[in-house]
C-alpha positions in Angstrom: 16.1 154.9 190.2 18.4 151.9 191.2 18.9 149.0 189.4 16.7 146.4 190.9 17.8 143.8 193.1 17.3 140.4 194.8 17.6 138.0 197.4 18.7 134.6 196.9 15.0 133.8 197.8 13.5 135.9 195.0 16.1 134.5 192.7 15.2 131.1 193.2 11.5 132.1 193.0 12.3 134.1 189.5 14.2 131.1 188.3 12.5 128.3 189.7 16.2 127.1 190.6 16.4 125.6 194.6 18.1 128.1 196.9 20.4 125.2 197.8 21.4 125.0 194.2 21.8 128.5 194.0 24.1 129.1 196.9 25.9 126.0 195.5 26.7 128.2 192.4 27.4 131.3 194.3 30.0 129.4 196.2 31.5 127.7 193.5 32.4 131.4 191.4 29.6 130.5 189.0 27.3 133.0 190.6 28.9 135.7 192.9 26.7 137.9 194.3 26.5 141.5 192.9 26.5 142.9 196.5 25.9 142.0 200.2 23.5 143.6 202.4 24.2 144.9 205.8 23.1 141.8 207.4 26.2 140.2 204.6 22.9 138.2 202.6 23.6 137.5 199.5 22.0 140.5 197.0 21.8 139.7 193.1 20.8 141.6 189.8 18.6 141.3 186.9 22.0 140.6 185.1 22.0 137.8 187.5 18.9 136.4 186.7 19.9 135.8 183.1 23.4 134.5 184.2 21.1 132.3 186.4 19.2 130.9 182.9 22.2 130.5 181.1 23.9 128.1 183.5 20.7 126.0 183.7 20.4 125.5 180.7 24.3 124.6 179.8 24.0 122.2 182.7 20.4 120.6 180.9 22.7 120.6 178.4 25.0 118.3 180.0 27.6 120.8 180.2 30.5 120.8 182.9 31.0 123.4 185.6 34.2 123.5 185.0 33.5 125.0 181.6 30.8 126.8 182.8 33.4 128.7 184.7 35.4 129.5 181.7 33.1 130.5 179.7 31.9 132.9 182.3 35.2 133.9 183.0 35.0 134.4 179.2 38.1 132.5 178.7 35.6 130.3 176.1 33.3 131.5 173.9 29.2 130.6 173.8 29.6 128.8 170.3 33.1 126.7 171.4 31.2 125.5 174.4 27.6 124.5 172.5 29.5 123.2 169.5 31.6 121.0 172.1 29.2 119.4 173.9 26.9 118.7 170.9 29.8 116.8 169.7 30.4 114.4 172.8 26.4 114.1 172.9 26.3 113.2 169.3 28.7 110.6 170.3 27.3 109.6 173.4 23.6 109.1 171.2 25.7 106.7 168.9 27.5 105.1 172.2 23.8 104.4 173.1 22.4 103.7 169.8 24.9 100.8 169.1 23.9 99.5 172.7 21.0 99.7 171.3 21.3 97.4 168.2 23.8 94.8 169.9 20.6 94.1 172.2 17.9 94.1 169.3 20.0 92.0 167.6 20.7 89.9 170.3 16.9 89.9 170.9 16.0 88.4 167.0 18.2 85.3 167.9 16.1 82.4 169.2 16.8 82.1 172.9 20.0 83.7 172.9 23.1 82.2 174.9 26.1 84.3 176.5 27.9 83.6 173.6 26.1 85.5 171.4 25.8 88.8 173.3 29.4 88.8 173.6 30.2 87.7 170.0 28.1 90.5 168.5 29.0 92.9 171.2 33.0 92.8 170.0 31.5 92.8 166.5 29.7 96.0 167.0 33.1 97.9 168.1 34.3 97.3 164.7 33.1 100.3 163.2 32.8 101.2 159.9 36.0 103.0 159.6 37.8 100.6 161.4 36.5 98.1 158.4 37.3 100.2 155.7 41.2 100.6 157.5 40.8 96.5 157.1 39.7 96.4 153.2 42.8 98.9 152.5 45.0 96.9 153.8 43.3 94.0 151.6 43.2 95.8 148.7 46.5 96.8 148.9 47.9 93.3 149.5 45.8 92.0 147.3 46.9 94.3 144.0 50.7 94.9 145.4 52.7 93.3 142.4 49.7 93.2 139.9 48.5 95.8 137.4 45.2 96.9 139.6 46.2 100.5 140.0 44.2 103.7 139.4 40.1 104.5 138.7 40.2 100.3 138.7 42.0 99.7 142.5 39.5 102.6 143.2 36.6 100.6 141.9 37.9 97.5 143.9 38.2 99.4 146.9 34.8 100.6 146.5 33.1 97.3 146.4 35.5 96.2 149.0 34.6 98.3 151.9 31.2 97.5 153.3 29.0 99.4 155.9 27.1 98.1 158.9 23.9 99.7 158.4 22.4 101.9 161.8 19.9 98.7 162.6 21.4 95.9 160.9 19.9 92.4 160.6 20.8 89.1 162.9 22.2 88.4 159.0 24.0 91.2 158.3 25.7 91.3 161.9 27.2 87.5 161.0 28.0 88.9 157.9 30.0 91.6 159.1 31.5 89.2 161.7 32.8 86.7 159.7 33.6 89.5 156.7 36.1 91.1 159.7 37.8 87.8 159.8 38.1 87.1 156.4 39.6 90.6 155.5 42.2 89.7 158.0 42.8 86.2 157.0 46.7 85.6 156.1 45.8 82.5 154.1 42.5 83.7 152.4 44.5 87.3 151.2 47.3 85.2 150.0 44.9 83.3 147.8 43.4 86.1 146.6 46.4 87.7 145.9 47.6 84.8 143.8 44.3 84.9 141.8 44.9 88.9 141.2 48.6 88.6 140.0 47.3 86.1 137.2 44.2 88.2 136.2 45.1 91.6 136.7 48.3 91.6 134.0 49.1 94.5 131.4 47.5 92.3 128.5 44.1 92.5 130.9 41.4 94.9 129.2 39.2 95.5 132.0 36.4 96.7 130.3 36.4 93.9 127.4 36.2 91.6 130.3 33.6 93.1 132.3 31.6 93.4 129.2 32.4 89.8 128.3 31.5 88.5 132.0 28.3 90.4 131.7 27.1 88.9 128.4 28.0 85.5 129.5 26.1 85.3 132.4 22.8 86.9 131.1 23.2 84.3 128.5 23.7 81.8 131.0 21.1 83.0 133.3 18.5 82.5 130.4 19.8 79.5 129.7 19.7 77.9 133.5 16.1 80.2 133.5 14.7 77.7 130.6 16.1 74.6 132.5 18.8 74.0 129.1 20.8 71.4 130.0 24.9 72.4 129.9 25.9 69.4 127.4 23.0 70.9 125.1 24.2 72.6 121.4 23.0 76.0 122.8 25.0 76.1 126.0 28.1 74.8 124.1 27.8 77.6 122.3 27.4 80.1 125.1 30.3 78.6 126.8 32.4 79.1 123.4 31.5 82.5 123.1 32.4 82.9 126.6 36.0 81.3 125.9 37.0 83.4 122.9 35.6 86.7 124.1 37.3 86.6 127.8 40.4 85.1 126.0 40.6 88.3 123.9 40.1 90.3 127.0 42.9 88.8 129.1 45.6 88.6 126.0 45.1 85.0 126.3 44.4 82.0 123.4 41.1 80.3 124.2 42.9 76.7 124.5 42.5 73.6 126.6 44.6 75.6 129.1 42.6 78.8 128.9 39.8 76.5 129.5 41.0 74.3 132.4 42.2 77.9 133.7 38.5 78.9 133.3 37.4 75.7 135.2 40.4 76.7 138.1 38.6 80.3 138.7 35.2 79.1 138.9 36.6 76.6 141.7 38.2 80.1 143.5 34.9 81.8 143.1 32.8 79.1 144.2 35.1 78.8 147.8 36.3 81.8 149.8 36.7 84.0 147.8 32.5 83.4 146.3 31.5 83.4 150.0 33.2 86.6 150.8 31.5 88.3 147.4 27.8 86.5 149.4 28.8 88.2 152.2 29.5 91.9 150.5 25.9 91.1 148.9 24.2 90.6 152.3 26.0 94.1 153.2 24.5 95.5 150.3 27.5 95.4 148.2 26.3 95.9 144.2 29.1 93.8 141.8 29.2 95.3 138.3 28.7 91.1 137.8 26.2 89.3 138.9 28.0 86.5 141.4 24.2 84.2 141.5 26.2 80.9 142.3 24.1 79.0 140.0 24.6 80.7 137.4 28.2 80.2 137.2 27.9 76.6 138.2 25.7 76.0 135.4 28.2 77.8 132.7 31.2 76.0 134.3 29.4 73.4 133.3 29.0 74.0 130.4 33.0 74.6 129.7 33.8 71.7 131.2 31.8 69.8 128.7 33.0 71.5 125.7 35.4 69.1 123.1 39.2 70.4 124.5 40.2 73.5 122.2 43.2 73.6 120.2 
């Protein structure tokens, strides 16, 4: 017995494919007819039925002639070809996605001008890699000259880089927006940078300090909790404990000068460089210390009015 055969009409009645579409195939090499009858119509197989099925569904796929013909042609293989286009469509369903959330976000802002659709729509093409190639290049400026190296410039790093989460908030897009800025702010990463090359020294035990930073701000943050004013015996004592114990940890002597120094940072932290911690926090950055602005303001207060140390 023969192997069975058919006409472009029973193939498209098979397949469910229109004859135009078929023919289309045919001519293009995708589909040659196994044979020609007498009357030169077009005469196909059972193999090309399936061949039929296979180039629908590559092309519900999304998938190119062009590289239906190679694989056909089986110049490409059936795995290259589905692992390639579920690559561009992964990235077309994030192309989409992030339309998606420059629009929603958009949306959340009170009657929302021009300005803001374009503002957040450059925002949005900073991706998250692209930020983290910005916070390198901020670390790196930042610790060049200092002694930040190693599992500490890792940890830096590491609270450094933020993400944008898939559907961030109208607060978290500003955040990220003026975040981009700062990170690229020749004036705000030489600031930083001069803070860095004072702290970060060979005398500086890290650990101490972060310990020491810790205690004083629970202690603080009780303190501020219980509404104790900063000139009181029991924050003068906090703030002296706080003296002597970051002094040990920086190599320092817990002076007048240690404690104007003191008095300097808190000013740093409570600018730029405390508004670009806030906006690491809105990212949901974690610090290893708590950076509550009150907190601090209350315990710089509380140095400030301690009797100058000798």
């Amino acid at each position: 017995m023969g192997a069975k055969t058919y006409t472009i009409g029973d193939l498209a009645r098979l397949s469910g494919q229109p004859v135009r579409r078929i023919r289309f195939y045919s001519d293009r090499g995708l589909l040659p007819p196994a044979l020609r009858s007498a009357s030169n119509y077009r005469v196909y197989t059972d193999a090309d039925v399936a061949k039929l099925d296979l180039i629908h569904a590559l092309r519900e796929a999304g998938v190119g002639l062009d590289t239906i013909g190679r694989l056909l042609a089986r110049r490409l293989s059936l795995h290259d070809v589905l692992r390639t286009r579920l690559e561009i469509l992964e990235a077309e369903i994030a192309a989409k996605h992030r339309v998606a959330t420059v629009l929603r976000a958009t949306l959340r802002i009170p009657n929302p001008a021009d300005g803001d659709l374009r503002r957040i729509w450059t925002m949005s093409n900073l991706s998250n890699q692209q930020m983290k190639a910005l916070a390198e290049q901020f670390v790196d400026a930042i610790a060049a000259g200092t002694a930040l190296d190693g599992s500490w410039r890792r940890q830096v790093l590491d609270m450094t880089v933020p993400e944008l989460p898939a559907d961030p908030t109208p607060d978290q897009i500003a955040a990220w927006d003026e975040l981009s800025r700062l990170l690229a702010d020749p004036t705000f990463v030489r600031e930083v940078q001069e803070g860095t090359k004072a702290f970060w020294t060979d005398a500086l035990d890290p650990e101490a300090y972060q310990t020491a930073s810790r205690r004083a701000y629970e202690n603080a943050a009780d303190a501020a909790a219980r509404n104790l004013s900063p000139g009181s015996p029991e924050a003068q004592a906090i703030a002296r404990t706080w003296l002597a114990d970051s002094a040990r940890a920086l190599g320092r002597t817990p002076d007048s000068a240690f404690q104007d120094w003191h008095v300097a940072q808190y000013e740093r932290n409570a600018g730029r460089l405390g508004r670009y911690r806030e906006l690491l926090g809105v990212l949901g950055k974690d610090f290893p210390i708590a950076v509550d602005r009150t907190v601090w303001r209350w315990l710089n207060d509380a140095l400030k009015s301690l009797q100058p140390a000798h």
